[in-house]
C-alpha positions in Angstrom: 0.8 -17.8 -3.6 2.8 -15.3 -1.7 2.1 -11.9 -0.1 4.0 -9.2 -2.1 6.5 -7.0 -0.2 5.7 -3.8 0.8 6.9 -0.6 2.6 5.2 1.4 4.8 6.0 5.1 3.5 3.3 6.9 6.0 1.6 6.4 9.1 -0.5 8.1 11.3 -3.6 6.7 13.5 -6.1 5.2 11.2 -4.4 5.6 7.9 -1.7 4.2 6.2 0.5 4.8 2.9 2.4 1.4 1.6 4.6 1.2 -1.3 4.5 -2.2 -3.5 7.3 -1.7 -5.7 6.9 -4.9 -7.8 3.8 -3.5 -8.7 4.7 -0.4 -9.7 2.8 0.5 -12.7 0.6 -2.3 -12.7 -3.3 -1.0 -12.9 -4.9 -4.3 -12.7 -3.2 -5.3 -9.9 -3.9 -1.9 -7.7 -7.8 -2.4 -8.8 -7.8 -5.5 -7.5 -6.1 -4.4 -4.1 -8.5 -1.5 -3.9 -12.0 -3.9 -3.9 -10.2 -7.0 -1.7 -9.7 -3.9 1.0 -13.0 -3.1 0.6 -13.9 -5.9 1.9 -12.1 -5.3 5.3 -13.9 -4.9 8.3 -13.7 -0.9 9.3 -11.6 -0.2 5.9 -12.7 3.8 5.0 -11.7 4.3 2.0 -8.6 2.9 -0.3 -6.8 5.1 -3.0 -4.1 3.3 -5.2 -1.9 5.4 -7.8 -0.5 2.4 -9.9 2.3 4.6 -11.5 3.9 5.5 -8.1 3.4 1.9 -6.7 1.1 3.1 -3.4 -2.6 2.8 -1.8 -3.7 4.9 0.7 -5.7 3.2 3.2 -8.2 5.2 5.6 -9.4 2.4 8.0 -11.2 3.2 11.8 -9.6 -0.4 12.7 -6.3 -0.8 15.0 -3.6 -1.4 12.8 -2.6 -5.0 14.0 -6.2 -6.6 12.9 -5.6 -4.3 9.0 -2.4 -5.7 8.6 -3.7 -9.3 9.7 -6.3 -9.0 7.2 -3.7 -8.2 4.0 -1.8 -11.1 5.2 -4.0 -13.7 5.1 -5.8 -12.7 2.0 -2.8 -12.7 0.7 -2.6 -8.9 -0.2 0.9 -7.7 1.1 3.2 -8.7 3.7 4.6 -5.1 5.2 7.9 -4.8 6.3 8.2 -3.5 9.7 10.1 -0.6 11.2 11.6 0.6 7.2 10.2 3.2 5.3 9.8 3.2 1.4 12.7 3.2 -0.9 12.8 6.5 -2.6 13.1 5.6 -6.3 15.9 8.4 -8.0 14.6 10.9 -10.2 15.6 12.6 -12.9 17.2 16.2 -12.4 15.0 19.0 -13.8 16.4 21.0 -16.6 15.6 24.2 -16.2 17.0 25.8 -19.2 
């Protein structure tokens, strides 16, 4: 099994937003993502929103030994120095 793709859309020092847009909608697979963080050493807290794709991960760990830990169980591989692909919207109608 592969690691699926995924973007880092935010970062700042001890918490990180990724984007896994092959999962995108998929609930299952975000609740599953939520308890294997859990399981990481120093992991805070993890919020997933399965209809945008993302999880939010709050983690008092240096970033190198998180991202170690989604790769080898498998979790997501995250693409370095790119930022999320903004999926288009529809326009408002504001009649």
């Amino acid at each position: 099994m592969m690691a699926l793709l995924a973007w880092l859309a935010h970062s700042l020092p001890g918490r990180k937003q990724v984007k896994i847009d092959e999962k995108r909608g998929g609930s299952a697979h975000f609740a599953t993502l939520e308890k294997e963080l859990a399981g990481c050493y120093d992991v805070v807290a993890v919020e997933t929103n399965p209809l945008t794709g993302t999880a939010l991960i709050s983690h008092a760990t240096e970033d190198t030994s998180l991202l170690d830990y989604t790769l080898e169980h498998e979790l997501f591989h995250l693409r370095e120095n790119e930022t999320a692909v903004r999926t288009p919207t529809a326009p408002c109608n504001y009649s």
